[in-house]
DRENDREN-911117 format. One line per 4 residues: number of its first residue (from 0); for each residue x, y, z of N, C-alpha, C. Coordinates in nm, 4 decimals, decimal comma. Layout:
<rokes>
NUM> X Y Z X Y Z X Y Z  ... .
</rokes>
This chain:
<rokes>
0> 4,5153 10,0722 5,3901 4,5409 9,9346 5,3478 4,6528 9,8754 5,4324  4,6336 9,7493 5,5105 4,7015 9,7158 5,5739 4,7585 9,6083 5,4958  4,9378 9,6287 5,5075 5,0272 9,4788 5,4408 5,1210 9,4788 5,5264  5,1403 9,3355 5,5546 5,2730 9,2970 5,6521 5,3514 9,3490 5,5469 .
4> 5,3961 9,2960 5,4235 5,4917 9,3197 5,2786 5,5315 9,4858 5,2920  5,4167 9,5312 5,2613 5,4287 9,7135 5,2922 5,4991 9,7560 5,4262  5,4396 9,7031 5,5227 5,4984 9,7538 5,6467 5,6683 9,7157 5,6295  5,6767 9,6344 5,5657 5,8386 9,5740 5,6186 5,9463 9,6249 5,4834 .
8> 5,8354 9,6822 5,3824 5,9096 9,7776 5,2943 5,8970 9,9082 5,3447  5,8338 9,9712 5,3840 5,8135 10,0543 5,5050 5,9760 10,0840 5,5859  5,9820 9,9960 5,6008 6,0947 9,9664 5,7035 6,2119 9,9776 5,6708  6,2405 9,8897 5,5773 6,3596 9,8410 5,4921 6,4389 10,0176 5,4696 .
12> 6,5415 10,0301 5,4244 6,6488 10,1392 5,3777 6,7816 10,1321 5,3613  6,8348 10,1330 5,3084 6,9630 10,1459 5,2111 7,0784 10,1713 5,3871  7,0743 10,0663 5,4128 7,1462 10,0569 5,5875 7,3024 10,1262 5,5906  7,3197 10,2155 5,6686 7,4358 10,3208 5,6658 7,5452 10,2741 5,7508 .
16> 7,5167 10,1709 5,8779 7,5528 10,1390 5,9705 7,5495 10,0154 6,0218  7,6177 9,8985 6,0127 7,5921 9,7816 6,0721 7,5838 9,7705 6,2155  7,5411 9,7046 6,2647 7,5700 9,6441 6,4182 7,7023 9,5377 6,3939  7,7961 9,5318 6,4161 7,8806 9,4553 6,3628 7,9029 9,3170 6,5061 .
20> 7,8206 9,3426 6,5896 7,8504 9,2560 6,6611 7,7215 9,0993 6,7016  7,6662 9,1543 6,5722 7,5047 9,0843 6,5298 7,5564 9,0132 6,3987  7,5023 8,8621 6,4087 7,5466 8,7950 6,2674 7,4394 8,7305 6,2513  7,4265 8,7054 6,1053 7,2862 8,6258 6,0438 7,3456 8,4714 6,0685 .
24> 7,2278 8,4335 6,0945 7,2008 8,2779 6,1312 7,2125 8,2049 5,9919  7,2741 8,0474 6,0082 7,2749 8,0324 5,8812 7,1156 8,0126 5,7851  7,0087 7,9666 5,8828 6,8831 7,9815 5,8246 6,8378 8,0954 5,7502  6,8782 8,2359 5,8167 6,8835 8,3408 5,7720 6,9844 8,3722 5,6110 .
28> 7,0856 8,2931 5,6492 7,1614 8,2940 5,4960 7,0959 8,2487 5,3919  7,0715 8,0950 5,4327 7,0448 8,0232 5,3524 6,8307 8,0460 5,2864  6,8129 8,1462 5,3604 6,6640 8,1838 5,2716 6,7024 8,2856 5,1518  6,8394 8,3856 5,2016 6,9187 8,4975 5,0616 6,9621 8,3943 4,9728 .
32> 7,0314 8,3522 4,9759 7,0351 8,2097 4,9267 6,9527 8,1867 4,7960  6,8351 8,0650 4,8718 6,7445 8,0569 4,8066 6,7124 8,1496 4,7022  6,6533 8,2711 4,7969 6,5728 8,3799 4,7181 6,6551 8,3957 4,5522  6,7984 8,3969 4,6064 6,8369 8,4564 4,4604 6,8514 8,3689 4,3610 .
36> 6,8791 8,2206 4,4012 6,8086 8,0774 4,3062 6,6977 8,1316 4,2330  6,5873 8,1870 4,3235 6,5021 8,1604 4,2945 6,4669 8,2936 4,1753  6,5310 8,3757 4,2067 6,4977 8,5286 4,1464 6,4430 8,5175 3,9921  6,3857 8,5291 3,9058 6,2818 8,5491 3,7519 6,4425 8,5943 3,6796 .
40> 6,4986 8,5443 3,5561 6,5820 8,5755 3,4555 6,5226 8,5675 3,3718  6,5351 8,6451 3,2371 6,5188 8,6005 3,1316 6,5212 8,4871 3,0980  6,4366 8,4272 2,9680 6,4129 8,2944 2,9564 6,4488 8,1881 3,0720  6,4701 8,2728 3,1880 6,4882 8,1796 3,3057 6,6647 8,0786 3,2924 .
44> 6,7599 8,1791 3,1887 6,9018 8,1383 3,2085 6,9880 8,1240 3,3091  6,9782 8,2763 3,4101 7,0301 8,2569 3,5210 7,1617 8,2783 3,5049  7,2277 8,3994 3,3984 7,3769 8,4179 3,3845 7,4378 8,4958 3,5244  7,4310 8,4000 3,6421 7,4441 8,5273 3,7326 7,4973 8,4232 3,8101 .
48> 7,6174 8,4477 3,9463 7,6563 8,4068 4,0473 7,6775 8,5184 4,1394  7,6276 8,4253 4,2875 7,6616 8,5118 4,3817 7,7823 8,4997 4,4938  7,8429 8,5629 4,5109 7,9689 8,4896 4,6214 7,9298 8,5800 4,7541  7,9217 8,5165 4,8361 7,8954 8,5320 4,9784 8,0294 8,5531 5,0573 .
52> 8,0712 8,6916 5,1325 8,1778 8,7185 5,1853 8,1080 8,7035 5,3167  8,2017 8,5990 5,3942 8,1584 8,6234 5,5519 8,3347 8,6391 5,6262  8,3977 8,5804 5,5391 8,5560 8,6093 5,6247 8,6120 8,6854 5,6758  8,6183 8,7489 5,7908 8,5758 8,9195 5,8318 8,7294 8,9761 5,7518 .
56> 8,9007 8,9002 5,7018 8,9625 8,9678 5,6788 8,9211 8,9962 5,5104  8,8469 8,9274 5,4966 8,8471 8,9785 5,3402 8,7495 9,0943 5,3311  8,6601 9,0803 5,3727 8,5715 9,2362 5,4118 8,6498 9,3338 5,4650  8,7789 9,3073 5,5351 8,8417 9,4629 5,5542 8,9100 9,4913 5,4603 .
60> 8,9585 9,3621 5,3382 9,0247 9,4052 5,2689 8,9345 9,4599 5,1600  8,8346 9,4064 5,1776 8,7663 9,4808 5,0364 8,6791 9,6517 5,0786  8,7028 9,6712 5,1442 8,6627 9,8045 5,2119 8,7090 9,8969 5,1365  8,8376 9,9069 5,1163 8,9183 10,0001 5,0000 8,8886 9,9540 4,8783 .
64> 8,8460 9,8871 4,8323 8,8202 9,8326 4,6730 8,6355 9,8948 4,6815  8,5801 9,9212 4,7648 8,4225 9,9771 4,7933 8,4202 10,1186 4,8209  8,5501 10,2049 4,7679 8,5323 10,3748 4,8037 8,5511 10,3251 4,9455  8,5667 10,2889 5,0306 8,5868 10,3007 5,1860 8,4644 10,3229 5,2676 .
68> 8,4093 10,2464 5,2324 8,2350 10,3020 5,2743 8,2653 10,1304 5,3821  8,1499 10,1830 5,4869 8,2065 10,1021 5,6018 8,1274 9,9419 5,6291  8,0579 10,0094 5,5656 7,9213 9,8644 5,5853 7,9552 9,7302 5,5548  8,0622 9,7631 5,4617 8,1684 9,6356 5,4064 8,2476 9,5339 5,5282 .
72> 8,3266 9,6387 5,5846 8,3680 9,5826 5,7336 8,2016 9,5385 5,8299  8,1402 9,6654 5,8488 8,0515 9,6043 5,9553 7,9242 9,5130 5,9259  7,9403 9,4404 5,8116 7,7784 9,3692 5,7606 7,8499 9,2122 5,8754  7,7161 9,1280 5,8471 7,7674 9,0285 5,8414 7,8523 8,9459 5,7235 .
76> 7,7708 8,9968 5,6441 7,8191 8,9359 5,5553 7,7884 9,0344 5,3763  7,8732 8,9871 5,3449 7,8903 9,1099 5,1489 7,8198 8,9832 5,0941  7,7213 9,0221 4,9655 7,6951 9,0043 4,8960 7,7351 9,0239 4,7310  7,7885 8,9623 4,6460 7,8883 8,9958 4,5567 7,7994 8,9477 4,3775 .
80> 7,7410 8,9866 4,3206 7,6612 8,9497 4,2158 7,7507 8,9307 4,1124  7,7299 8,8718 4,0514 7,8774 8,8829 3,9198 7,7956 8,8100 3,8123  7,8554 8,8520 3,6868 7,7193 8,7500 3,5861 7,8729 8,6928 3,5035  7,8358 8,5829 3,4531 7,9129 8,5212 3,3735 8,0124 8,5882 3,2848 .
84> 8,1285 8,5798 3,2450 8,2060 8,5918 3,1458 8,2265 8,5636 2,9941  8,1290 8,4069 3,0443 8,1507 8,3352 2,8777 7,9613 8,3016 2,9121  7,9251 8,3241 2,7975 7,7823 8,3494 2,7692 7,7726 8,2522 2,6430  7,7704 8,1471 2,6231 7,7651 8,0914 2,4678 7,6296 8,0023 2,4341 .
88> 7,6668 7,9201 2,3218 7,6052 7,8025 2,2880 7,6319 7,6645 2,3944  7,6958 7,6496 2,4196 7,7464 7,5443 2,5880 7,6633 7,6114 2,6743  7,6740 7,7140 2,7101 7,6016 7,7331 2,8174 7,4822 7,7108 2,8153  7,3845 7,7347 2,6875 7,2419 7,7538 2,6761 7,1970 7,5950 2,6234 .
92> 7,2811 7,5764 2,5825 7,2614 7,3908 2,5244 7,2517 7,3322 2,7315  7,3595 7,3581 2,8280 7,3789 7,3231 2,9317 7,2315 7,3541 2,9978  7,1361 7,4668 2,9837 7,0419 7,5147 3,0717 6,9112 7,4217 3,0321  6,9304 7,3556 2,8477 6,8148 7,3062 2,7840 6,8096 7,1740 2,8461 .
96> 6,9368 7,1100 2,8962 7,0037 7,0221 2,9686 6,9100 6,9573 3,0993  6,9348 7,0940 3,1318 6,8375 7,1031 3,2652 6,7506 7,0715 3,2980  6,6659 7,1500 3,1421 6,5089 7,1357 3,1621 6,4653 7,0138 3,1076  6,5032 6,9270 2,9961 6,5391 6,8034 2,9921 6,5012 6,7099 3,1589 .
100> 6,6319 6,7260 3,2134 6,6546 6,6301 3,3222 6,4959 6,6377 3,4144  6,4717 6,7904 3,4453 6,3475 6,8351 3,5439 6,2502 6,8242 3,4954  6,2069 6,8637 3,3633 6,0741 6,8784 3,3082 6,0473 6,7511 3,2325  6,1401 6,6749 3,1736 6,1084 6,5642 3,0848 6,0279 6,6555 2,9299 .
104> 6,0584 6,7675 2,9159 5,9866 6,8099 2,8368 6,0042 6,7481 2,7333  5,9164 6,7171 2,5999 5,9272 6,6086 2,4783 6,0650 6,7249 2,3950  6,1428 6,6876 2,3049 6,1908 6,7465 2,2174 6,1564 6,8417 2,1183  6,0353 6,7722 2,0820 5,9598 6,8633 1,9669 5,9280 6,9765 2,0166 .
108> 5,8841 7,0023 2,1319 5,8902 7,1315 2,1884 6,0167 7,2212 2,2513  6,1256 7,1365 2,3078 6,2349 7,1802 2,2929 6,3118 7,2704 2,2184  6,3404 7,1619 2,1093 6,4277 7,1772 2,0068 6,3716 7,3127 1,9636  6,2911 7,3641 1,9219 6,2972 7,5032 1,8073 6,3112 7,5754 1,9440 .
112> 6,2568 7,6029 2,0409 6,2937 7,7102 2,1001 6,4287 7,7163 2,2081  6,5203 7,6203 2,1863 6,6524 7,6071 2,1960 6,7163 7,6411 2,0850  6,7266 7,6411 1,9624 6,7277 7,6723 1,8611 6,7169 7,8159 1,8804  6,6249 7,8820 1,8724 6,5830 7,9994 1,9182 6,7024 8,0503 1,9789 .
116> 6,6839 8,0157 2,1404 6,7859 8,1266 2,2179 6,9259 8,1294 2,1914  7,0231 8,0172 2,1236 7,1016 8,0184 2,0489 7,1498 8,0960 1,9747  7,0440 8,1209 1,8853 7,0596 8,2014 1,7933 7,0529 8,3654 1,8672  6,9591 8,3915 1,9165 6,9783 8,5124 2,0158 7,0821 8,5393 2,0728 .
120> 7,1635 8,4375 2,1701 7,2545 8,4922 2,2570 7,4043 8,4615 2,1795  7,4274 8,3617 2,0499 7,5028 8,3863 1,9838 7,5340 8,5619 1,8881  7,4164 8,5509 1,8418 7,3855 8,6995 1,7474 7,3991 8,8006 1,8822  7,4203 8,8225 1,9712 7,4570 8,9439 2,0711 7,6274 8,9223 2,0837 .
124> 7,6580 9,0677 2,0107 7,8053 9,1124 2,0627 7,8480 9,1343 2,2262  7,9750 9,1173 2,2357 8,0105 9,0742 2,3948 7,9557 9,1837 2,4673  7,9388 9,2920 2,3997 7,9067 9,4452 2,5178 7,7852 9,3958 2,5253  7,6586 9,3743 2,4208 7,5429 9,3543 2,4506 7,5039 9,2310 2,5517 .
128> 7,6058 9,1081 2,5279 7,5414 9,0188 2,6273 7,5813 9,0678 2,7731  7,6958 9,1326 2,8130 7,7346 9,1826 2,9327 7,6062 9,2995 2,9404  7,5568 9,3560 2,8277 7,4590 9,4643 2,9556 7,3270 9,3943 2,9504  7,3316 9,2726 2,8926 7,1850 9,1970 2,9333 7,1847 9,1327 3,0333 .
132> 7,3423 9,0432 3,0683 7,3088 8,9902 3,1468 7,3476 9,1098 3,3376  7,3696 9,2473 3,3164 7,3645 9,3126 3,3737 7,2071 9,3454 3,4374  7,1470 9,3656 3,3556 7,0340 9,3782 3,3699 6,9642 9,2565 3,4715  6,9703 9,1465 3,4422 6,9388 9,0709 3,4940 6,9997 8,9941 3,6400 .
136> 7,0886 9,0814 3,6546 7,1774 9,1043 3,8185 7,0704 9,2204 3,8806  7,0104 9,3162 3,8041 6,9450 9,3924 3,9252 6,7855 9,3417 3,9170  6,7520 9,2596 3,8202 6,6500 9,1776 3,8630 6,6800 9,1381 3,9881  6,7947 9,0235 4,0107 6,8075 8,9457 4,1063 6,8735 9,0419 4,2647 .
140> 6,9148 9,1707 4,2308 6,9266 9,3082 4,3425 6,7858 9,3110 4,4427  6,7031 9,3564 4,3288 6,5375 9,4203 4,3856 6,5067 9,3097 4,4501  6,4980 9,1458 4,4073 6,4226 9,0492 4,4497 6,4899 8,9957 4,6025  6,6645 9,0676 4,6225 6,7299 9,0060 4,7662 6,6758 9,1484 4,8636 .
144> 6,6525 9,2448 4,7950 6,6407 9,3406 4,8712 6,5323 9,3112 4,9219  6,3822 9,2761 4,8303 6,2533 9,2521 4,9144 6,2751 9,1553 4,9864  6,3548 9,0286 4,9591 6,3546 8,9362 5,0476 6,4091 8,9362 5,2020  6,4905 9,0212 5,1669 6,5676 9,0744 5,3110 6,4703 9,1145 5,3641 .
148> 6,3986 9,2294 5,3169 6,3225 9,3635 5,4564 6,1803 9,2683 5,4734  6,1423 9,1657 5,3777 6,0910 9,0986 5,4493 6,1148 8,9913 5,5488  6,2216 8,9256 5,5580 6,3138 8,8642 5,6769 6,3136 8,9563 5,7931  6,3203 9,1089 5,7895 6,3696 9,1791 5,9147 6,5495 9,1789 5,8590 .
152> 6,6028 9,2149 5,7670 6,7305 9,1936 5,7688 6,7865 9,2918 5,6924  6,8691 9,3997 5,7107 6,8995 9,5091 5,6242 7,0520 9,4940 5,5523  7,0140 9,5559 5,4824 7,1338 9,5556 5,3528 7,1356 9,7160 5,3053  7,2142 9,6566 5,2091 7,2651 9,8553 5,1091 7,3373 9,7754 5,0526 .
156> 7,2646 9,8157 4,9188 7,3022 9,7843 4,7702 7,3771 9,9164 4,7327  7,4809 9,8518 4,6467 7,5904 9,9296 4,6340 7,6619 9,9170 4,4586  7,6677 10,0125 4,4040 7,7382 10,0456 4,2825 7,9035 10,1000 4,3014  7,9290 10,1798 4,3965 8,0357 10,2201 4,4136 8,1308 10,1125 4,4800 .
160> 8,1962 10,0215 4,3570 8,3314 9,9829 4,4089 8,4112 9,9580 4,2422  8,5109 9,9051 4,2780 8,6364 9,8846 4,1716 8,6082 9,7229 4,1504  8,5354 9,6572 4,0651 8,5201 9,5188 3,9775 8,6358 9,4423 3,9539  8,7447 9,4709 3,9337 8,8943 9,4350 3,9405 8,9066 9,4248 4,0371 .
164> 8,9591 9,5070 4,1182 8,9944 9,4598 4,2593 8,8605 9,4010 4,3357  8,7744 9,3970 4,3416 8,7012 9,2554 4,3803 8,7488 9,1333 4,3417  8,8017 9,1578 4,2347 8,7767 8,9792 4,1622 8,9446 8,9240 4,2084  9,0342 9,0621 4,2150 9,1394 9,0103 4,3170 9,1676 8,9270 4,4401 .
168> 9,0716 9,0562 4,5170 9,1157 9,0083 4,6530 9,0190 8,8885 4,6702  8,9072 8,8283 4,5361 8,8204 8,7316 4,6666 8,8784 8,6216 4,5449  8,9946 8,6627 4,4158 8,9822 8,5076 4,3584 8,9080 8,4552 4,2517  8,8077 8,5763 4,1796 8,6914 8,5117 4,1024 8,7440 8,4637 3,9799 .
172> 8,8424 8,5370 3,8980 8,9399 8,4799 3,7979 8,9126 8,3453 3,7546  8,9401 8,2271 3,8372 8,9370 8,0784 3,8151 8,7428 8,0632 3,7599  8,6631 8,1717 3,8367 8,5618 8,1076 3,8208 8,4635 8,1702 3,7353  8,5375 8,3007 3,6460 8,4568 8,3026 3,4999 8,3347 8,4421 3,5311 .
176> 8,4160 8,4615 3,6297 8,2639 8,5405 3,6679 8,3405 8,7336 3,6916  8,2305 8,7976 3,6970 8,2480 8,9830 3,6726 8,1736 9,0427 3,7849  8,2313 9,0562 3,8968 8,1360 9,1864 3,9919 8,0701 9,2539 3,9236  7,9370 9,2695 3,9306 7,8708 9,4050 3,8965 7,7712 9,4647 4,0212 .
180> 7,7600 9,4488 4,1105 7,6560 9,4797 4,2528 7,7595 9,4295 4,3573  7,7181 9,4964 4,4611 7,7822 9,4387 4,6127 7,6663 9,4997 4,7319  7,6088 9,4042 4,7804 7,5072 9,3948 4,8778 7,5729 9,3523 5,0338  7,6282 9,4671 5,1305 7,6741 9,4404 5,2920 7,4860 9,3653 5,3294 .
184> 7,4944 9,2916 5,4043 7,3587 9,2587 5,4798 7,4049 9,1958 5,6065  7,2830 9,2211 5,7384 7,3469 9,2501 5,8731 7,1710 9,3064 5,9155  7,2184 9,3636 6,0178 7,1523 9,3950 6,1259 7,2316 9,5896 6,1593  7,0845 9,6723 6,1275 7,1166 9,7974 6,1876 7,1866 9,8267 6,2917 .
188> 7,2989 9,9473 6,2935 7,3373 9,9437 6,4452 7,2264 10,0536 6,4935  7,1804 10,0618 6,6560 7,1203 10,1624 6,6840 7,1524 10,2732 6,6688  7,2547 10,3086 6,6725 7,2943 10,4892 6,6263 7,3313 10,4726 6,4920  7,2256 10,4265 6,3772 7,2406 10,4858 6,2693 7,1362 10,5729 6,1936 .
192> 7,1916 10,6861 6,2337 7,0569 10,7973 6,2349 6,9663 10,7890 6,0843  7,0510 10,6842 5,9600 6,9562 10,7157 5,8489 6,8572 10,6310 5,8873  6,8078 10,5276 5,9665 6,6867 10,4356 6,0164 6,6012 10,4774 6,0237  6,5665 10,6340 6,0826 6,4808 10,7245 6,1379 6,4351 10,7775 6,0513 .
196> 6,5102 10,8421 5,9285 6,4893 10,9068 5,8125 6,3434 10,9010 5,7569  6,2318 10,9735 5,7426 6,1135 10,9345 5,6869 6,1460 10,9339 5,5233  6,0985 10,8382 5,4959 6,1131 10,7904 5,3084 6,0959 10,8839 5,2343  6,1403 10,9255 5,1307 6,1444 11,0099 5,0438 6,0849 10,9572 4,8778 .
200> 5,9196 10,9813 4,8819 5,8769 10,8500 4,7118 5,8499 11,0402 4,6967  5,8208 10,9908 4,5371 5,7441 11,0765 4,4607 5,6046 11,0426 4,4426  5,5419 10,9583 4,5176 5,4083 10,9435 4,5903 5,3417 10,7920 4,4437  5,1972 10,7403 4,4508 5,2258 10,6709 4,3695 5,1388 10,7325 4,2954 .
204> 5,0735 10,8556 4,2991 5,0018 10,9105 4,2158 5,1259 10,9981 4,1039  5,1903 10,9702 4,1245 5,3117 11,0476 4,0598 5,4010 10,9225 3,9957  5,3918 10,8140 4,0094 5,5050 10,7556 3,9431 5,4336 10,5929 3,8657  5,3003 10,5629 3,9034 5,2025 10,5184 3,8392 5,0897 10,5432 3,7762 .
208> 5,0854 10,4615 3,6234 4,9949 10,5322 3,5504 4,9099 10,4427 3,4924  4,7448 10,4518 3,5187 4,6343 10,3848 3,5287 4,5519 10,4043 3,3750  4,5546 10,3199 3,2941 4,4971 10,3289 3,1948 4,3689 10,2633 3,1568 .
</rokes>
């Protein structure tokens, strides 16, 4: 079965090594960008911001706040996911707002199922809305990752750093928001021997199941 999609997931891998002397175009930014606008949330809320590090001193400074892993310095640019802080009734009244302005949707259909999520995301204690709206940061992970290796553009998604000192050194404080992901994206350097690596699945007869 032939897929461009396949081939370029094929391709794609958790990048060990930047080319640090290769930078994404802003067209190239601005489709990661997009993509993560665009990424599927629950009820389509969207408790998520992304901050884009391209300032090369703040990438060295955040190198030590990332275990010291290098991709930080050599990407073009960090990718920084953070989901909201304050999760309320404002916010979800603000999103119904939205759909209002875009959809013109009538009220009567509105109203109860605004009503609705209200009541949902009020009735969730602060741990639960932080690991929902966690969840819905690696929705929006998987969907930059395909979007990348289909661009031709590599990244490495990353769990290992310190969430505090992110929100230090880049400032997020004022803006309400919680690191939870950090995505380096760039361009492979040629001597990074994991490129070569043949993929390692548990095949799909092994991890899909046909009923």
């Amino acid at each position: 079965m032939k897929s461009e999609v396949l081939a370029q997931l094929q391709w794609r891998y958790a990048c060990k090594k930047f080319d640090n002397t290769r930078q994404l175009s802003k067209d190239q930014l601005a489709v990661v960008k997009q993509a993560f606008d665009l990424t599927a949330t629950s009820y389509g809320l969207q408790p998520l911001k992304m901050v884009v590090v391209q300032d090369q001193s703040l990438k060295e400074k955040l190198v030590a706040a990332t275990m010291n892993q290098q991709q930080v310095r050599q990407s073009s640019a960090v990718l920084v996911i953070c989901i909201e802080n304050i999760l309320d009734k404002d916010f979800v009244d603000g999103y119904f707002d939205l759909i209002r302005k875009i959809r013109q949707t009538p009220e009567k259909i509105l109203a109860p199922f605004q009503a609705h999520m209200v009541s949902e995301i009020c009735g969730m204690s602060q741990g639960e809305r932080v690991q929902w709206m966690t969840k819905q940061a690696y929705i929006a992970l998987g969907n930059i990752l395909a979007v990348c290796a289909i661009e031709g553009i590599d990244a490495c998604p990353m769990e290992g750093f310190y969430p505090d000192q992110y929100t230090n050194v880049l400032g997020l404080d004022p803006l309400n928001v919680t690191p939870v992901l950090v995505v380096p994206i760039g361009f492979r350097a040629p001597d990074d021997p994991f490129a070569s690596f043949a993929k390692v699945r548990r095949g799909i007869d092994q991890v899909v199941i046909d009923l």
